[in-house]
KESEDO-436113 format. One record per residue (C-alpha): residue number from 1; x, y negated, z. Coordinates in Angstrom, 2 decimals. Layout:
N
<rec pamar="NUM" c1="X" c2="Y" c3="Z"/>
...
//
This chain:
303
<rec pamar="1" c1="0.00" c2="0.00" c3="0.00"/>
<rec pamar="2" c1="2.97" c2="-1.86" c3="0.53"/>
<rec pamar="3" c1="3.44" c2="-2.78" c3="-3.30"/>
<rec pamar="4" c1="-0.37" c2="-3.43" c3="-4.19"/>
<rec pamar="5" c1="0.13" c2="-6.22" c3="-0.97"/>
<rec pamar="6" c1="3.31" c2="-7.72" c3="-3.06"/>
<rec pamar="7" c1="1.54" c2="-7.76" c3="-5.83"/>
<rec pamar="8" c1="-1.50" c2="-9.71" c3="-4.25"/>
<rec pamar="9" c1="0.35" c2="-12.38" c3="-2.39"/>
<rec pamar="10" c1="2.55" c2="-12.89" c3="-5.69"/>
<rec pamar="11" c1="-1.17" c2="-13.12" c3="-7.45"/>
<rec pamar="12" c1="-2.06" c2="-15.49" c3="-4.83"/>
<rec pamar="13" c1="0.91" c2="-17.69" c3="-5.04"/>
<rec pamar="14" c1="1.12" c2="-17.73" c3="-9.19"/>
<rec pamar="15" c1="-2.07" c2="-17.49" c3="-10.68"/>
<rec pamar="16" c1="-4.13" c2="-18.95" c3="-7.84"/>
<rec pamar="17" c1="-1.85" c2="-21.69" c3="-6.40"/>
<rec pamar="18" c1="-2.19" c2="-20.81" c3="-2.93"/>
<rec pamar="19" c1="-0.17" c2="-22.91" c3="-0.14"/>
<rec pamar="20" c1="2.87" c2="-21.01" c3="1.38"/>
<rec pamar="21" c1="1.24" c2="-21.06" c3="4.94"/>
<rec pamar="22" c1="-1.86" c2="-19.61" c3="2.84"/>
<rec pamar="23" c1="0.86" c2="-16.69" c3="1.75"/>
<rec pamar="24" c1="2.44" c2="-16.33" c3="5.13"/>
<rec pamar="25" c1="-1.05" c2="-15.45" c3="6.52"/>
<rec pamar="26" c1="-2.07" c2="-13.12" c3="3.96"/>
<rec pamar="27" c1="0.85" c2="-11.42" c3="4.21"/>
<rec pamar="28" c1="0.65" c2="-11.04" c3="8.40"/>
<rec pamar="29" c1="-2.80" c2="-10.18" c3="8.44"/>
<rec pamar="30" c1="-2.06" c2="-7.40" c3="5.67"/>
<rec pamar="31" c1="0.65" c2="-6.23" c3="7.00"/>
<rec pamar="32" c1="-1.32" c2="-5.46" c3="10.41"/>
<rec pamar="33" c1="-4.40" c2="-3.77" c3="8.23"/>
<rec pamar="34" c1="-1.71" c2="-1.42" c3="6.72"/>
<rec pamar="35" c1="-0.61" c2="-0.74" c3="9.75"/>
<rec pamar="36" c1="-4.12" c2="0.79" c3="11.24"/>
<rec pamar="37" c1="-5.04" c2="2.45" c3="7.90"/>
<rec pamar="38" c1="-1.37" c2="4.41" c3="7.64"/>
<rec pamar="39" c1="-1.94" c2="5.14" c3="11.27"/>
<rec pamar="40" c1="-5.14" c2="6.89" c3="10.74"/>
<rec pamar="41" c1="-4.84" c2="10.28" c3="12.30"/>
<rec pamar="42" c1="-4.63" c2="13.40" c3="9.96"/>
<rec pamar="43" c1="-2.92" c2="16.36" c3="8.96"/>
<rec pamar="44" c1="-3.19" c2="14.60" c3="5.29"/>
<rec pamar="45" c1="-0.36" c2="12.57" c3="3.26"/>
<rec pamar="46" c1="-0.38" c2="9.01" c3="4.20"/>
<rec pamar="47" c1="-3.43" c2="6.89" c3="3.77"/>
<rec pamar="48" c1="-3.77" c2="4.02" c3="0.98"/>
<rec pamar="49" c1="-5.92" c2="1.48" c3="-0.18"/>
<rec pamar="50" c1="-8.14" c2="4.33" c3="-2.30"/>
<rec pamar="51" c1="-9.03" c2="5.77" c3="0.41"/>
<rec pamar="52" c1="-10.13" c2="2.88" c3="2.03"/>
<rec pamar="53" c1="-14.19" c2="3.35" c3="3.08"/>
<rec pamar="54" c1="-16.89" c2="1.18" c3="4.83"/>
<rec pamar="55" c1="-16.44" c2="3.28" c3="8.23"/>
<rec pamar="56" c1="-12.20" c2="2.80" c3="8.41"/>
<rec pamar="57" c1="-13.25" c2="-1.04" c3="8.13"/>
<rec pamar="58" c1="-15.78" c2="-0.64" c3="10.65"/>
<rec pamar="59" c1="-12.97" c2="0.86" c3="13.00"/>
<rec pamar="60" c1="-10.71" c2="-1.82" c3="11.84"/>
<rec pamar="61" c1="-12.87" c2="-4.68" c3="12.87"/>
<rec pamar="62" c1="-13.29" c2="-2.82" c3="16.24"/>
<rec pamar="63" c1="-9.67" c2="-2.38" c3="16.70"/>
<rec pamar="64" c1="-9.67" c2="-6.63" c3="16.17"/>
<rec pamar="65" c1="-12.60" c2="-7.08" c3="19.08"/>
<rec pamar="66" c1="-10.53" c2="-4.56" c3="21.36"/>
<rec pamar="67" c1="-7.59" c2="-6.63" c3="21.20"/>
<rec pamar="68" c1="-9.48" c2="-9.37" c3="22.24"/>
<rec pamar="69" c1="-9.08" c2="-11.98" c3="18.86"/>
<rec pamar="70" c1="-11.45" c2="-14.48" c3="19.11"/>
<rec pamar="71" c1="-14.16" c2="-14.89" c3="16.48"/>
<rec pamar="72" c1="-12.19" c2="-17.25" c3="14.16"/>
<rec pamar="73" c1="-9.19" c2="-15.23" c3="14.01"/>
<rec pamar="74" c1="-11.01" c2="-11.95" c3="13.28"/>
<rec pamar="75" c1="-12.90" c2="-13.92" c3="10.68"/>
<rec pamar="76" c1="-9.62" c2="-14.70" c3="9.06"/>
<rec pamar="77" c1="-8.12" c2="-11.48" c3="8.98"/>
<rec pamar="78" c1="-11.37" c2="-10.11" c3="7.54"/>
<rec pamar="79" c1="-11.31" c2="-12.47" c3="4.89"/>
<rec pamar="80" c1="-7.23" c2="-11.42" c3="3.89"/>
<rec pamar="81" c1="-8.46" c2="-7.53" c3="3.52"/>
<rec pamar="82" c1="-11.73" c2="-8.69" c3="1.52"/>
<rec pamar="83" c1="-9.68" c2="-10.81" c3="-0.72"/>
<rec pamar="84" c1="-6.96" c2="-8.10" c3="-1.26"/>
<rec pamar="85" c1="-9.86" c2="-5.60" c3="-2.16"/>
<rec pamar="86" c1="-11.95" c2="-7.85" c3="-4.82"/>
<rec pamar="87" c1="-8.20" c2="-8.40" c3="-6.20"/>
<rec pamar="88" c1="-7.57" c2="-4.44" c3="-6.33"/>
<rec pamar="89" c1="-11.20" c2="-3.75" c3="-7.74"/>
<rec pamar="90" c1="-10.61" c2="-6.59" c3="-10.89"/>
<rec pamar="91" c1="-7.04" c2="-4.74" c3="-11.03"/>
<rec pamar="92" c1="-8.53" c2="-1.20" c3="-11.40"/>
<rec pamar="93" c1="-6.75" c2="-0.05" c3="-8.61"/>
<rec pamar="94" c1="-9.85" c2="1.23" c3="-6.59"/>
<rec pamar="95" c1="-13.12" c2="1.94" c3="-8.47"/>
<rec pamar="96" c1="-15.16" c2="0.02" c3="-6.13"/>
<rec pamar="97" c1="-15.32" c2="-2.68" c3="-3.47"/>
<rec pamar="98" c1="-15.39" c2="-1.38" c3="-0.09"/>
<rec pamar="99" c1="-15.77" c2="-4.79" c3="1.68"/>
<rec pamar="100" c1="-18.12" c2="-5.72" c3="-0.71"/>
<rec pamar="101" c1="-21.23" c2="-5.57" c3="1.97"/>
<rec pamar="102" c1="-18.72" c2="-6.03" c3="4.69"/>
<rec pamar="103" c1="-20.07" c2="-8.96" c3="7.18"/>
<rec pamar="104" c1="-17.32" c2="-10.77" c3="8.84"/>
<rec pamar="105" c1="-18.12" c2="-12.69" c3="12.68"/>
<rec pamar="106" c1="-20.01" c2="-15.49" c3="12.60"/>
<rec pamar="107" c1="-17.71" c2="-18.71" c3="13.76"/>
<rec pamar="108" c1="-19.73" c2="-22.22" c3="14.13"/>
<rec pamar="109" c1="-17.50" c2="-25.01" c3="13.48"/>
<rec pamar="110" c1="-15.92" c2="-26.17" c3="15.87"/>
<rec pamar="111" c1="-16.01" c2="-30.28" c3="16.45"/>
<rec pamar="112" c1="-12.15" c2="-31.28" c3="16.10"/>
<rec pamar="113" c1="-11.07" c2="-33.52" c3="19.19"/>
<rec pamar="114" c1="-10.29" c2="-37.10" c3="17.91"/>
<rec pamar="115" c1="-8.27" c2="-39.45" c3="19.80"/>
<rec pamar="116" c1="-9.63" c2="-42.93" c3="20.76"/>
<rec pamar="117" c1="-8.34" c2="-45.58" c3="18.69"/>
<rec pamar="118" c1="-6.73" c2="-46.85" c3="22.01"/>
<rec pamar="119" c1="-4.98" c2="-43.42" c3="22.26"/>
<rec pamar="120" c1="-3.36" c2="-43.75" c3="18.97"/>
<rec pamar="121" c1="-1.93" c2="-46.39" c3="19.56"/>
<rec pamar="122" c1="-0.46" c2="-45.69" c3="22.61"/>
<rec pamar="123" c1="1.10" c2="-42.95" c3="20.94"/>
<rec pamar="124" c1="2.02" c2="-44.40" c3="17.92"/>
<rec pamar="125" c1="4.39" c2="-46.93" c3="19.73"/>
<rec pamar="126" c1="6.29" c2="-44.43" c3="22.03"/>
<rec pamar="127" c1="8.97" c2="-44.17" c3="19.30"/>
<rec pamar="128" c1="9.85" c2="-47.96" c3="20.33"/>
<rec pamar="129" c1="11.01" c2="-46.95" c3="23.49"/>
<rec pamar="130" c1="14.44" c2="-46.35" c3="21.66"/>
<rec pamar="131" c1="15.91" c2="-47.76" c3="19.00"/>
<rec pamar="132" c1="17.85" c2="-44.54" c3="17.33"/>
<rec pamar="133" c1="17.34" c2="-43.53" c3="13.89"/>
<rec pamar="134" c1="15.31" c2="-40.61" c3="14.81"/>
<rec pamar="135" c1="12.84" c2="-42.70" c3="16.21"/>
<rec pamar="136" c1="12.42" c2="-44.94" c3="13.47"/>
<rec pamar="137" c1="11.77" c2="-42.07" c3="11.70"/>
<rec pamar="138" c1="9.28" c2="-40.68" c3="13.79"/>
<rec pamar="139" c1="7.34" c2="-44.23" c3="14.22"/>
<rec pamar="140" c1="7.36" c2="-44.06" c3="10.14"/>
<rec pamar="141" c1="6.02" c2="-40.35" c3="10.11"/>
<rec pamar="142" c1="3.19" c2="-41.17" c3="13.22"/>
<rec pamar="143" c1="2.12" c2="-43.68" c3="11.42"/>
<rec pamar="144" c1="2.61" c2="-42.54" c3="8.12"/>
<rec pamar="145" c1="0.53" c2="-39.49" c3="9.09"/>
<rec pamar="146" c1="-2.41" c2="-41.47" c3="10.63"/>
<rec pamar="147" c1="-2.42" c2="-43.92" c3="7.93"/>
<rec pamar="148" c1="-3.60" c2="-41.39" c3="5.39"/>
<rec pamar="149" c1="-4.61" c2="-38.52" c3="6.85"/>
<rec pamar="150" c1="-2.44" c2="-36.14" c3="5.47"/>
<rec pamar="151" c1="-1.62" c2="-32.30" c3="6.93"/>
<rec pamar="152" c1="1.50" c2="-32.12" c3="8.41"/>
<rec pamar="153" c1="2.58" c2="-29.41" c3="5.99"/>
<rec pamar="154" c1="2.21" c2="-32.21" c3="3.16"/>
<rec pamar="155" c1="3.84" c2="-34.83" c3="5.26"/>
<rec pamar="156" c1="7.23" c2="-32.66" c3="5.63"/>
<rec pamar="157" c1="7.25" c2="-31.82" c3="2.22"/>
<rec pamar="158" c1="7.05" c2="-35.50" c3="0.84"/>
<rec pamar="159" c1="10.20" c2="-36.62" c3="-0.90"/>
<rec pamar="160" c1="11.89" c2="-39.96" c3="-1.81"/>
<rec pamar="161" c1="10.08" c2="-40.58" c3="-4.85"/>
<rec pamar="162" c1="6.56" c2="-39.13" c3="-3.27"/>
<rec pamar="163" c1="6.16" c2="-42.99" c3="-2.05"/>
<rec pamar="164" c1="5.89" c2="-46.23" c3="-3.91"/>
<rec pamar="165" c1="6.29" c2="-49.77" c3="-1.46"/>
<rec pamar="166" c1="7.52" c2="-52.20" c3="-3.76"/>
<rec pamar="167" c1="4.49" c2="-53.87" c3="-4.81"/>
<rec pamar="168" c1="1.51" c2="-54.96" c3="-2.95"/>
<rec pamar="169" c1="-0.26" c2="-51.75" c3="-3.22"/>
<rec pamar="170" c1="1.86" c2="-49.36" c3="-1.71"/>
<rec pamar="171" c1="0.77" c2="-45.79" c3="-2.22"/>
<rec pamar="172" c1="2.05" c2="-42.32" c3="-1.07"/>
<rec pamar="173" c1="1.49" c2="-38.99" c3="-3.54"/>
<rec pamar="174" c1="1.55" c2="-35.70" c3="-2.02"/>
<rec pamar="175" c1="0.29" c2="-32.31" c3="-3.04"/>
<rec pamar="176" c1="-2.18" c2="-30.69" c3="-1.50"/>
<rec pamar="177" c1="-3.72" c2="-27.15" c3="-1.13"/>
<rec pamar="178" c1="-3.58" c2="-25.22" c3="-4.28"/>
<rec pamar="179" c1="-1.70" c2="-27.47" c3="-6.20"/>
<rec pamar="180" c1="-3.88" c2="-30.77" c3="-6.38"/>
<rec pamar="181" c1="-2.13" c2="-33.81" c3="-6.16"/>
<rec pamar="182" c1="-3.70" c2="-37.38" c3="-4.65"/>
<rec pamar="183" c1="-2.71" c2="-40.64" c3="-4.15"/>
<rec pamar="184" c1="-3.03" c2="-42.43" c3="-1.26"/>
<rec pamar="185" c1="-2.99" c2="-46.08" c3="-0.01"/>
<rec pamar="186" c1="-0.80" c2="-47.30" c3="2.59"/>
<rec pamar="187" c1="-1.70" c2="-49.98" c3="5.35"/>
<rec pamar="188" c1="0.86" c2="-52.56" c3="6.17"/>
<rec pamar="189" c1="1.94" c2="-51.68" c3="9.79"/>
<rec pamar="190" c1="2.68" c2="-48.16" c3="7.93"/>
<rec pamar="191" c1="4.77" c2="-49.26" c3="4.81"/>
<rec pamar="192" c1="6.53" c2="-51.86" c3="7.67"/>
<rec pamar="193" c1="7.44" c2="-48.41" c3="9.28"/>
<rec pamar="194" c1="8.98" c2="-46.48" c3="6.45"/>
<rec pamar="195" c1="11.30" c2="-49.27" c3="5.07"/>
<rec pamar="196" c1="12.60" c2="-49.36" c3="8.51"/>
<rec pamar="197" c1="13.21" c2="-46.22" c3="8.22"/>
<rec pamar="198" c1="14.57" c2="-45.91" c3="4.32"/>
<rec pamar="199" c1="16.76" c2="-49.06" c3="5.06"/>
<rec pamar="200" c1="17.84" c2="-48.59" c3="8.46"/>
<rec pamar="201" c1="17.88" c2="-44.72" c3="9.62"/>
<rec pamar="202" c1="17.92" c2="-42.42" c3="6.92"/>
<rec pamar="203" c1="21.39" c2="-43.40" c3="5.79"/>
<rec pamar="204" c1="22.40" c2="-42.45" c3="9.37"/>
<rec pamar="205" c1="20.51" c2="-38.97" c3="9.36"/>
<rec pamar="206" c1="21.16" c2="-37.73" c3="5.48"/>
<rec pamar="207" c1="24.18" c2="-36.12" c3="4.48"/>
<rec pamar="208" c1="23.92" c2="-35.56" c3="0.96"/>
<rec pamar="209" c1="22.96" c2="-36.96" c3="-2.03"/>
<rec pamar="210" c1="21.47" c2="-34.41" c3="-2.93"/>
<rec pamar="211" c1="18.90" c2="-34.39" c3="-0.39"/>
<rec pamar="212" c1="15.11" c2="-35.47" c3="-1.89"/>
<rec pamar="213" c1="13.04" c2="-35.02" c3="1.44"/>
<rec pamar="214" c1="11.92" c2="-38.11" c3="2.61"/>
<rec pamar="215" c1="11.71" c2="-37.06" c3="6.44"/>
<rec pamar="216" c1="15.23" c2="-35.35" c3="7.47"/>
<rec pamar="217" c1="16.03" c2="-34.03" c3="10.90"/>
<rec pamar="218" c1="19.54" c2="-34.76" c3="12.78"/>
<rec pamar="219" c1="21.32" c2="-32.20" c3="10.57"/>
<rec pamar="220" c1="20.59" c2="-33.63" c3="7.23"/>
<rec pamar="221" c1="17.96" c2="-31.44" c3="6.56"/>
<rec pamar="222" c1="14.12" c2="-31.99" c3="5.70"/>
<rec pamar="223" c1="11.88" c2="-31.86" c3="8.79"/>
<rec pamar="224" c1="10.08" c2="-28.60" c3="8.83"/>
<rec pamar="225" c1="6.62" c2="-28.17" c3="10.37"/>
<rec pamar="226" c1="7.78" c2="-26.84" c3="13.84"/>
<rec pamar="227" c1="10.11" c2="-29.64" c3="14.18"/>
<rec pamar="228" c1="7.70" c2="-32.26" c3="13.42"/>
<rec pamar="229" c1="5.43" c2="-30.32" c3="16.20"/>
<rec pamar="230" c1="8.00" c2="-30.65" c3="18.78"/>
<rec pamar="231" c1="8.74" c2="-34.18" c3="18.10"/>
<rec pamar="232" c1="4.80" c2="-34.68" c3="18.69"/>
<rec pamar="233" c1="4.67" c2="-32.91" c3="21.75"/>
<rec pamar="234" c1="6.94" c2="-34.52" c3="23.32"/>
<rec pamar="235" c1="5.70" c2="-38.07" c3="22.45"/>
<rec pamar="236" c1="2.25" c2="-37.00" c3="23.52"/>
<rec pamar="237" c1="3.83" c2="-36.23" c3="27.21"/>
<rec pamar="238" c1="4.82" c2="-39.56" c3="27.39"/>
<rec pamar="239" c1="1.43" c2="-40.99" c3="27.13"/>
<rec pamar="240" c1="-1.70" c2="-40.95" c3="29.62"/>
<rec pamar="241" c1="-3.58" c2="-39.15" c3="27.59"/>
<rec pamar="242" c1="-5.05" c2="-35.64" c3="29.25"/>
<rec pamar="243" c1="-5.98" c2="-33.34" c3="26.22"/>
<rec pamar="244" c1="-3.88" c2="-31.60" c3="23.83"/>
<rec pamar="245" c1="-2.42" c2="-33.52" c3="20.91"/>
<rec pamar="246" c1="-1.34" c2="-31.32" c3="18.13"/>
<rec pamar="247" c1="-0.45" c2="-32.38" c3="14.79"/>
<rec pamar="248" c1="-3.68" c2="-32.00" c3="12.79"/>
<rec pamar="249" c1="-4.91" c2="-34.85" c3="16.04"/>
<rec pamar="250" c1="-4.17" c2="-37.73" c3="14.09"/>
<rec pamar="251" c1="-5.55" c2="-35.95" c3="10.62"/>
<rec pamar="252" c1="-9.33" c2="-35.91" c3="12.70"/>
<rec pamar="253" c1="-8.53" c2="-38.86" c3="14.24"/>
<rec pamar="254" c1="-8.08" c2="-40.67" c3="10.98"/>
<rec pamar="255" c1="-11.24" c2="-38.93" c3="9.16"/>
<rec pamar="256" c1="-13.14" c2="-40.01" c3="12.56"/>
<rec pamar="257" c1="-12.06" c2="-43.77" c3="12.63"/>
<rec pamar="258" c1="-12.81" c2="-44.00" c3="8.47"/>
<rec pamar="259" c1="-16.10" c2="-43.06" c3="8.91"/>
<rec pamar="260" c1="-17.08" c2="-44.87" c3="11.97"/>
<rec pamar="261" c1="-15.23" c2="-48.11" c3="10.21"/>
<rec pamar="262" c1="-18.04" c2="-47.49" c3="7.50"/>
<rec pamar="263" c1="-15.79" c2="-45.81" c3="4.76"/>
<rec pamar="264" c1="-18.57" c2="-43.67" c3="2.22"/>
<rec pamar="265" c1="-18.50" c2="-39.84" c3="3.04"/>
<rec pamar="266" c1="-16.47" c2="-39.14" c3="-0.56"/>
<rec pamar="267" c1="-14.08" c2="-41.70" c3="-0.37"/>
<rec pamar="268" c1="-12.83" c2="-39.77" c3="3.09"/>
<rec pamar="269" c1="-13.52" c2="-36.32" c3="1.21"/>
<rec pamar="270" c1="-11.39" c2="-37.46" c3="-1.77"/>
<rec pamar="271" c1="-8.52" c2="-39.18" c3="0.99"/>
<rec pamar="272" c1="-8.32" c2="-35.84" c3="2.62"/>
<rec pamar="273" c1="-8.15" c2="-33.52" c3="-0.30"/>
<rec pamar="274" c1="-10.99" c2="-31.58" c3="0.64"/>
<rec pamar="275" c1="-12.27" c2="-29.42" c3="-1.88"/>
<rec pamar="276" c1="-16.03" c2="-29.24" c3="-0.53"/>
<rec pamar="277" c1="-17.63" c2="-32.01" c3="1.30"/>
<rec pamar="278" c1="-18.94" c2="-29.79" c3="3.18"/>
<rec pamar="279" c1="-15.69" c2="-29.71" c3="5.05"/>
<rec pamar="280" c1="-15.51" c2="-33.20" c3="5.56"/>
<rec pamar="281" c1="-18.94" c2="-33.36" c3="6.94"/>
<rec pamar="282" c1="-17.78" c2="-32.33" c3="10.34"/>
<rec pamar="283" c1="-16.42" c2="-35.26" c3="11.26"/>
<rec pamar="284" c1="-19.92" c2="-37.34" c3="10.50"/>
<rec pamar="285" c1="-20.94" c2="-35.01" c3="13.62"/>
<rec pamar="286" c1="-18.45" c2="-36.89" c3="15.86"/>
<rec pamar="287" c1="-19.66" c2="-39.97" c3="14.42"/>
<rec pamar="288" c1="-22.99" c2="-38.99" c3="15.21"/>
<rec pamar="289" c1="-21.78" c2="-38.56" c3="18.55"/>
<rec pamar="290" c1="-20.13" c2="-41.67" c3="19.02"/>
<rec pamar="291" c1="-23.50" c2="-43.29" c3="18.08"/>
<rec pamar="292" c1="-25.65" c2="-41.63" c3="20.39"/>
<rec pamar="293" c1="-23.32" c2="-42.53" c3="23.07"/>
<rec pamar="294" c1="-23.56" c2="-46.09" c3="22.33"/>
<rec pamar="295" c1="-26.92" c2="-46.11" c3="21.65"/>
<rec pamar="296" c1="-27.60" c2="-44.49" c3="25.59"/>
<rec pamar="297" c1="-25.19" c2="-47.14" c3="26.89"/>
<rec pamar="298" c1="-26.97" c2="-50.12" c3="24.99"/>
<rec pamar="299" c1="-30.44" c2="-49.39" c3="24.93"/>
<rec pamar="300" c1="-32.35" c2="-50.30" c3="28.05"/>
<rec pamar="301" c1="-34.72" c2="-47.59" c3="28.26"/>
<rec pamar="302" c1="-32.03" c2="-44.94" c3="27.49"/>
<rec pamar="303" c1="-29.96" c2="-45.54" c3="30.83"/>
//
C-alpha cells in the first residue's frame, strides 16, 4: 500500500496543487491507516488497499474514538483515507469505493477567538522593546501578518520581490492554497514596518545573495513556520492578555475587525483567499456577537 500512498500524495501535489502542509497530513494520516489495515490479524499474506471493506473502516474509525481523537481530528483522517480511495477507484486500482457511503463525525465550526483591537496592539508593539534587527523584523512580520490577513505558511514563504512599497499603493502577492495567487494592499503603519526592516535589519541577518526570502532568521535562513510560532509565543507572554495567541490569532482577528469596520463579506472572502464564502462566513458570527453585546449594553430595556 505503501506505493499506491506515493503515488496519491505525488497526485495530490502535481495534478491537484495541494499545499505542502496539505501533503504532510495526507501522508501522516495514511501512513497510520496502513498501519491498522497491515496489522489486521490473519494467517493470510499481508493486507492491501483491495481488500479494504466497509467493516475494516468501521474498525478503523473505532480504533480513532478509542484513542481518544477528538471529532475534528477523526474527521480529518477520515477524509485522507476517503480521498486516497476515490483516487484508487478513478485509477482502477480497486473496483469499487469502499468509503463511498462512509459517514465521517459530525464537527460544528468552531467560532475562532479574535483578539480585541486593544490586544493587537499591545502585541504588535512588544517588538519595540528592543531595537535589534530581529525585532524589526518581527514588528514588520506582526504587522505585516495582521495587515492582510495572510496564513503564516504564506507569510514565511514571501520573498523579496513578493512585495511592492515604492508607490503609494503598496501591495504584497503571495500564493495561496492550491496554487492561487492574490494581491493584497498594505496599510501605512505596515509598509513603515517592512522598510525598517529591508533598510535597516535584513542586511544584518542575510548572508547571501542568494537568499530570496523576505523574512530570514539569525542564521541567514528563511523563517520557517515553527520559528515564526516561537517568536509569537513569546511576544504574547509579554502581554496581559489571558488566552492563547497562536499564529492564525491575528488571521481571525483581521477577518473580525474588516467586517465589523463594514468591509462587504467578498471583499474579506477574496482578501483571505478563501475558496467558498462559506468559510468566511464564520467570522460574520463573531460579528454577530459583538452586536448583540452592544446592543444588551446600549439598549435600556435589554440591561
Amino acid at each position: 500500500m505503501n506505493e499506491q500512498i506515493q503515488q496519491f500524495l505525488t497526485f495530490m501535489s502535481a495534478e491537484k496543487g495541494a499545499a505542502a502542509n496539505t501533503i504532510s497530513a495526507y501522508r501522516n494520516d495514511l501512513a497510520q491507516f496502513r498501519a491498522f489495515v497491515e496489522g489486521q490479524p490473519g494467517d493470510g499474506p499481508i493486507l492491501t488497499a483491495t481488500n479494504v471493506d466497509q467493516a475494516m473502516l468501521q474498525d478503523y474509525i473505532g480504533v480513532l474514538r478509542a484513542r481518544e481523537y477528538a471529532d475534528a481530528t477523526v474527521a480529518r483522517k477520515v477524509a485522507a483515507v476517503k480521498s486516497f480511495f476515490s483516487y484508487l477507484t478513478a485509477e482502477g486500482v480497486v473496483p469499487s469505493d469502499p468509503t463511498e457511503t462512509l459517514s465521517s463525525p459530525r464537527v460544528g465550526k468552531t467560532l475562532p477567538k479574535a483578539l480585541t483591537v486593544q490586544e493587537i496592539d499591545e502585541l504588535l508593539e512588544q517588538p519595540r522593546r528592543r531595537s535589534t534587527p530581529e525585532a524589526k523584523r518581527d514588528k514588520a512580520m506582526l504587522e505585516l501578518l495582521y495587515a492582510t490577513g495572510m496564513r503564516v505558511s504564506e507569510l514565511v514563504a514571501l520573498n523579496l520581490d513578493s512585495i511592492e512599497l515604492r508607490n503609494n499603493r503598496a501591495t504584497v502577492r503571495c500564493v495561496g492554497k492550491a496554487g492561487k495567487e492574490r494581491l493584497i494592499p498594505i496599510h501605512e503603519q505596515a509598509v513603515h514596518a517592512l522598510r525598517v526592516y529591508l533598510q535597516e535589519a535584513r542586511p544584518d541577518l542575510c548572508r547571501s545573495k542568494r537568499e530570496k526570502g523576505l523574512f530570514i532568521n539569525r542564521r541567514g535562513e528563511r523563517l520557517t513556520r515553527q520559528g515564526f510560532w516561537l517568536i509569537l509565543k513569546n511576544y504574547a507572554k509579554a502581554t496581559t492578555i489571558t488566552h492563547d495567541v497562536t499564529p492564525h490569532t491575528l488571521r481571525h482577528s483581521f477577518a473580525t475587525h474588516m467586517l465589523r469596520g463594514g468591509a462587504p463579506l467578498r471583499s474579506v472572502q477574496e482578501l483571505l483567499g478563501h475558496a467558498n464564502i462559506s468559510t468566511t462566513q464564520v467570522y460574520t458570527q463573531l460579528t454577530d456577537e459583538h452586536v448583540r453585546r452592544v446592543y444588551e449594553h446600549a439598549h435600556p430595556r435589554a440591561q
